[in-house]
N, C-alpha and C positions, 0 to 999 in steps of 0.2 A: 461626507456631508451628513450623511442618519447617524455616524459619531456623535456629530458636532451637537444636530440640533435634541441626540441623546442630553448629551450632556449639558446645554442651555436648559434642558425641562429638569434636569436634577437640582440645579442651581436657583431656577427659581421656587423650587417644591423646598429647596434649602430656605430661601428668602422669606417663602411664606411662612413656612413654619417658624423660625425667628421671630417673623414680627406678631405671629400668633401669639407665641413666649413672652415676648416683652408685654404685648395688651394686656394679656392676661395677669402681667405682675403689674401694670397699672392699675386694673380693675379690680386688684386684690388690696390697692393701700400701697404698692412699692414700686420701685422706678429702677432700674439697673444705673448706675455709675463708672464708667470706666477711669481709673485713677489714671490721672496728668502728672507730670514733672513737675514737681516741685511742689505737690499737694501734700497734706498729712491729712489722721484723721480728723484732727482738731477743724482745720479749717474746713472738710466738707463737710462736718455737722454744723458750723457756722452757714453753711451756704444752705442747704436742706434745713434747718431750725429742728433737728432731730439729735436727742443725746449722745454722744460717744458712745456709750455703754449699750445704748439700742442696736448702734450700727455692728460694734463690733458681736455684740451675741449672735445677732441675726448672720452674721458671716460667719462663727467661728473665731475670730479674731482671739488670739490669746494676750498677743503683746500688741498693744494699743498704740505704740511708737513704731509698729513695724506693719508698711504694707509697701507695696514696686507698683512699679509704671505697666500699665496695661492689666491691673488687677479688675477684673468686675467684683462691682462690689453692690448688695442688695438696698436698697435702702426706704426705709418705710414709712407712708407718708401718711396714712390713716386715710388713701383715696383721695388725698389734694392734690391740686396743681403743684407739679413742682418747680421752686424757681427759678425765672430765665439765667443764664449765665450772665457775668456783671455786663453792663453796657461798654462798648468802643470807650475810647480816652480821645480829649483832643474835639470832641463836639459839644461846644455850650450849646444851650438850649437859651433864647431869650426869656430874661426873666426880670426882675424888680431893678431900677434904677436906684433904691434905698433903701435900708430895712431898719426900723426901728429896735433898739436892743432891749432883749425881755430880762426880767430878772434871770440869775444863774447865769448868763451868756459869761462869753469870753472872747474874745478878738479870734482867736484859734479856733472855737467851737465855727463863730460865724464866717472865718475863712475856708474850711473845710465845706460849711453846708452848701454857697454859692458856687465852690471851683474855684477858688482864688489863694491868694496867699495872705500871710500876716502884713509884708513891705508891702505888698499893692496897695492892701486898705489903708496902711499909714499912709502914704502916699498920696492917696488920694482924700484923705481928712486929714488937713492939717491942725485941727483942732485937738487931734489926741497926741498928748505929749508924752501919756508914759502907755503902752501899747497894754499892761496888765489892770489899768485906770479904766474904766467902762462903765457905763451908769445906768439901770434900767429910764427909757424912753429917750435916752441918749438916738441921734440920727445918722446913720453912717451910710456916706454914699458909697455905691456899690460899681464896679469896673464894669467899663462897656455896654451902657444898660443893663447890667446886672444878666450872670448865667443863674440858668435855671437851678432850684435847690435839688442836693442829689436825693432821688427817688428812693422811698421806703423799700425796703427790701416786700416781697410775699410773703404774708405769713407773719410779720413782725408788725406788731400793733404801734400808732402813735400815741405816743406817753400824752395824757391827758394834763400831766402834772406841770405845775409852772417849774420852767429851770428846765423843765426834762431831768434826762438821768444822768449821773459826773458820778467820775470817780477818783480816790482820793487814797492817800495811805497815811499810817500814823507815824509820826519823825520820830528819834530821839535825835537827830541831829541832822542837819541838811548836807551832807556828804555827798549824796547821790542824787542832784537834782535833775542829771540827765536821763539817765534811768527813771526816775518817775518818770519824766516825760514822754518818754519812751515809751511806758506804760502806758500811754491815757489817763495819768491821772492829773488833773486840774486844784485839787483840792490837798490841803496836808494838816494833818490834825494833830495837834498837842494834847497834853492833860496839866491841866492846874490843880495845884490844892492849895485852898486858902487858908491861912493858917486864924484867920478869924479878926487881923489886924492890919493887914499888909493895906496898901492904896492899890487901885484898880492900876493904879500903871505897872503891879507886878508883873503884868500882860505884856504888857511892851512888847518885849524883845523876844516870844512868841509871834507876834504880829509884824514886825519889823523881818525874821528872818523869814516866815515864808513870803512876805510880801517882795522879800528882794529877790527871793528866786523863782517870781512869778508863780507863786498860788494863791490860788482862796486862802483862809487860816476858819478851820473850826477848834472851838478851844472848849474842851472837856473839860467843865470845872467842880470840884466837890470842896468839902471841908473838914469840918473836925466834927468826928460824932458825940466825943464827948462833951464839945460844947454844945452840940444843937440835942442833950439829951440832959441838959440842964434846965433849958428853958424853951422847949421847941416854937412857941410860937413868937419868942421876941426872935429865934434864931433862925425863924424863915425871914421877919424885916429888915436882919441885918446879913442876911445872903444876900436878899432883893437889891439892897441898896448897894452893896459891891458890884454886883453885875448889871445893876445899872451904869455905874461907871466905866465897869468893862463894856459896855455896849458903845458908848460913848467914843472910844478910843475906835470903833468902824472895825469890829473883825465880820467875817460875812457870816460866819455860825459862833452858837452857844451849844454845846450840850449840858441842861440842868441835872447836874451829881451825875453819878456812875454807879450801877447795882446799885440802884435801894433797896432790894428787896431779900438782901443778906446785911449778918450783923457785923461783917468787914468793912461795911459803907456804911451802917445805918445804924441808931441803938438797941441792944440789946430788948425786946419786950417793945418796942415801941413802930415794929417794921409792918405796916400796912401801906397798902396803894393808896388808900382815902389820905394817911398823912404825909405822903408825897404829894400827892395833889395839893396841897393846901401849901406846902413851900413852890412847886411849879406857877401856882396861880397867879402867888407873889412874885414869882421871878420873872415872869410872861409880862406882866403888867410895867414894871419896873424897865425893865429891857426894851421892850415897844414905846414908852415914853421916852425915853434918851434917846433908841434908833428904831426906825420901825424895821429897816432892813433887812434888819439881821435875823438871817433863822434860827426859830428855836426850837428846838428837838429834848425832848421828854430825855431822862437821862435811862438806860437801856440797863431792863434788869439783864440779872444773871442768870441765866437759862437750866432752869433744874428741875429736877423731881425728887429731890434730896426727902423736900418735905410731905411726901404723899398726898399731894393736891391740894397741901391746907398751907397755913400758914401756924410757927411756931414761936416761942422768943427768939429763937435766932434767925429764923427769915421766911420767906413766904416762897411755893414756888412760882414762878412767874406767871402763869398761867390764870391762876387766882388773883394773884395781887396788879395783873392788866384790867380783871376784872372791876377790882376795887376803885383801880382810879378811874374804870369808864363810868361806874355808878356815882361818884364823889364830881362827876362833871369837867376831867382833866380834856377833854377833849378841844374845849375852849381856850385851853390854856399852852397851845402846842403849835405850831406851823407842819412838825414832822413830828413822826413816833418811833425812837429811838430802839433799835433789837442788837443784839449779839449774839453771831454763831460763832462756832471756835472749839468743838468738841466732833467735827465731821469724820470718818475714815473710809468713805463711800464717796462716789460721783457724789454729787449736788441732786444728781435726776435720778436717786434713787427713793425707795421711799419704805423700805423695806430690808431686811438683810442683814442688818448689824449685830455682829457675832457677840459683841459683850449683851453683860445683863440688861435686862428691862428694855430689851431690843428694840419693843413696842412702842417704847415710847416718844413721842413728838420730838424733842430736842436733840434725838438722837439725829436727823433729818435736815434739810438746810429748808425742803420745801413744805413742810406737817410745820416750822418753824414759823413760815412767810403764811402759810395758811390760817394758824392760831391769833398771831398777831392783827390780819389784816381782817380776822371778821371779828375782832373786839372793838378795834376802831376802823369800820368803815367809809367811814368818810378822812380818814387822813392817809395820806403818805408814808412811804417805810424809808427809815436813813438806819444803814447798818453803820453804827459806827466803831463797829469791831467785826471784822469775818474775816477768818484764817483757818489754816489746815498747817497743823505740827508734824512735822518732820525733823527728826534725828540726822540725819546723814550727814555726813562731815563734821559729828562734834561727838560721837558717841552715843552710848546706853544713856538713855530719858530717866529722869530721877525716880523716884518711888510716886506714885500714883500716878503716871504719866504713863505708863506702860500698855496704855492701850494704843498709842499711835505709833510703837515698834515700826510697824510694817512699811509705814508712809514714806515714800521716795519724796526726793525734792524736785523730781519729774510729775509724779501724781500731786505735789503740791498746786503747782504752774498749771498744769489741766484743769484742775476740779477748780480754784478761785476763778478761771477763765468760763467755766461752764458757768458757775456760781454765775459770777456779772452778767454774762450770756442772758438766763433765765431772769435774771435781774429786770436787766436791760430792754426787756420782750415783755416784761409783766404788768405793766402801764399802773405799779404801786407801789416802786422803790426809786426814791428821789436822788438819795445821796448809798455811795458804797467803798466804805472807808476799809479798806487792808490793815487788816494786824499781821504783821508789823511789815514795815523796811528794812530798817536796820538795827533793831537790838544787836550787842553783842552778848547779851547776860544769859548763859547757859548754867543753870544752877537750880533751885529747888523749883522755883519758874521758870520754866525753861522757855522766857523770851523770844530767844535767837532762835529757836527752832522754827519761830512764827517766821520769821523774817523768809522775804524773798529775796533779799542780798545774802548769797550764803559765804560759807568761808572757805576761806583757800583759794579767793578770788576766782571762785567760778561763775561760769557767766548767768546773768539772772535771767532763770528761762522763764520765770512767772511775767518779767519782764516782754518777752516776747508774745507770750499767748494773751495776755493784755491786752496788749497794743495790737491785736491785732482782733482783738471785739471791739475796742474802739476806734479803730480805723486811720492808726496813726505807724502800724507794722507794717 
């Protein structure tokens, strides 16, 4: 018996001290985690709203892909609540018998928010005949007096933005429309270039194919420099007036031009922000009279510091020439403000680090990137409609200048655009997040296909997976 109640006083003098430990890593900013079946790191920084790269430092962690069941793992929360584990399955909550569709919606989007399916809603509204057909203030009744919408996660802010947040990848062909899906992506984006003659229906079949495989269609369009550096302001009326006609034809986005602010897009001696504005202003106008729908998004320079802060005859670095067009009034003339990353070889959440030159510098960053942008134009929206991470693997040695993203697996690709969208997603000032690329195969002085999440030798698309599973479709 004096054994026994020995050893019950050890146990709870064990017990105490335990939970001493754990308060105390509460009351420090951190929470203990014990790894479950079937967890990775990805998803319990998804669940925590804390970086991969935090979780694994603070543990030690060397290989990112690698952690077992019954692992304690620290995790650090800067002293917040940490969030509840998901809720049961199988319990609606009473909620809206109808819900009016906002712009951005989707039948999938608003099937997921209620607990329902895409065929119930059809089902239950016989008015919708083609289920990818939806219409902002459209009515859609909702099953069983409607379940309750699924609850915000802690810690993750509601996008203030109309649309919310979607995401989307750039085609070069529709191959893989299950796999986006798969992804979470709703959206799929082309690039036009107008050859300065063509009719607006050169769009067409642009909008025709993603619309048959159930996407949105944003269409990236530019033109000829050398004619718009002939006579640049009859050659903003006669952009204006072609994408007027493209507007006309109902794609849901525009992107106006591509890199202005390099002389690959733009004239030689004639690259300022102020005379981009002055073609956007045109083209905003132009486009909202044919459709007002349709988004338009500023066309996204090229993210550099090529030019030392200034601008030169051959291009300005973006930083400056954001500045140009907030001063020349471009702000009025935008729905969304168009960025490009695509030069990252770091988590997304880092901000700091990067081994090559000019380490320092903002573009080298996904988030110094989202930060420069978003206080030039404060009051608008961010739509990336380029962010990728280059990887080599499975096609060879990267061509000559390319050699900085050697190192990049097609595993740290799938992570870091996952985190990318994550922070995205959580930032309540990124609308739209378009993937470069799907599917290039063009591995060559651009090396395309490196971008792509469809790799080769038909392995399986892991970007695919970690996707779809920030957007809650994995």
């Amino acid at each position: 018996m004096r054994r026994f109640i020995v050893s019950l006083c050890l146990l709870m003098v064990l017990l105490l001290t335990i939970g001493t430990t754990v308060l105390a890593q509460q009351q420090a900013g951190e929470i203990t985690h014990i790894v479950q079946r079937g967890e990775n790191l990805f998803r319990i920084s998804l669940r925590y709203n804390v970086a991969m790269a935090t979780i694994a430092q603070r543990n030690g962690i060397s290989n990112i892909n690698i952690i077992y069941v019954g692992q304690a793992l620290y995790i650090p929360t800067g002293g917040t609540t940490p969030p509840p584990p998901p809720p049961p399955t199988g319990q609606p909550q009473p909620g809206p018998s109808s819900y009016t569709v906002q712009r951005g919606d989707t039948l999938g989007n608003i099937a997921r928010r209620f607990n329902t399916t895409i065929q119930i809603l059809i089902q239950l509204n016989p008015q919708i005949i083609n289920p990818n057909l939806i219409y902002p203030g459209q009515v859609i009744t909702l099953p069983g007096g409607g379940t309750g919408p699924v609850p915000t996660p802690i810690g993750t802010p509601t996008s203030p933005i109309a649309g919310g947040f979607e995401l989307g990848g750039h085609v070069f062909s529709f191959s893989y429309p299950t796999q986006m899906k798969g992804a979470g992506m709703t959206w799929a984006k082309s690039q036009i270039r107008w050859d300065g003659s063509a009719p607006a229906s050169v769009v067409q079949g642009a909008i025709d194919a993603a619309r048959s495989n159930g996407f949105k269609v944003l269409l990236s369009i530019t033109g000829n420099a050398q004619q718009l550096a002939a006579n640049p302001t009859q050659y903003y009326q006669n952009f204006a007036t072609f994408l007027r006609g493209v507007a006309a034809l109902n794609p849901d986005g525009i992107e106006v031009w591509n890199e202005p602010n390099i002389d690959r897009e733009w004239p030689q001696g004639q690259i300022n922000g102020a005379n981009y504005a002055q073609m956007l202003s045109a083209a905003y106008s132009a486009i909202k009279q044919a459709n007002p729908n349709v988004l338009v998004i500023s066309g996204a320079p090229s993210p550099t510091g090529f030019f030392g802060g200034r601008c030169a005859a051959g291009g300005c670095d973006d930083d400056i020439f954001l500045r140009q067009m907030a001063q020349a009034g471009a702000a009025n003339a935008m729905d969304c403000l168009g960025i490009h990353y695509n030069e990252g070889i770091l988590s997304p959440s880092a901000t700091s680090g990067d081994p090559r030159g000019n380490g320092g510098h903002y573009t080298r960053y996904y988030q110094t990137m989202v930060n420069l942008y978003a206080s030039t134009f404060p009051n608008k929206p961010l739509c990336f409609t380029e962010i990728g991470y280059l990887s080599p693997e499975g096609y060879g040695p990267l061509p000559t200048g390319w050699e900085w993203a050697a190192n990049t697996s097609a595993q740290e690709q799938a992570l870091w655009l996952a985190e990318a969208a994550t922070l995205a997603k959580n930032s309540r000032r990124v609308r739209l997040f378009i993937v470069w690329n799907v599917d290039s195969t063009t591995y060559a002085a651009d090396p395309q296909a490196g971008y792509a999440i469809i790799r080769p030798n038909n392995a399986p698309c892991a970007a695919c997976s970690t996707l779809g599973a920030v957007m809650g479709v994995q």
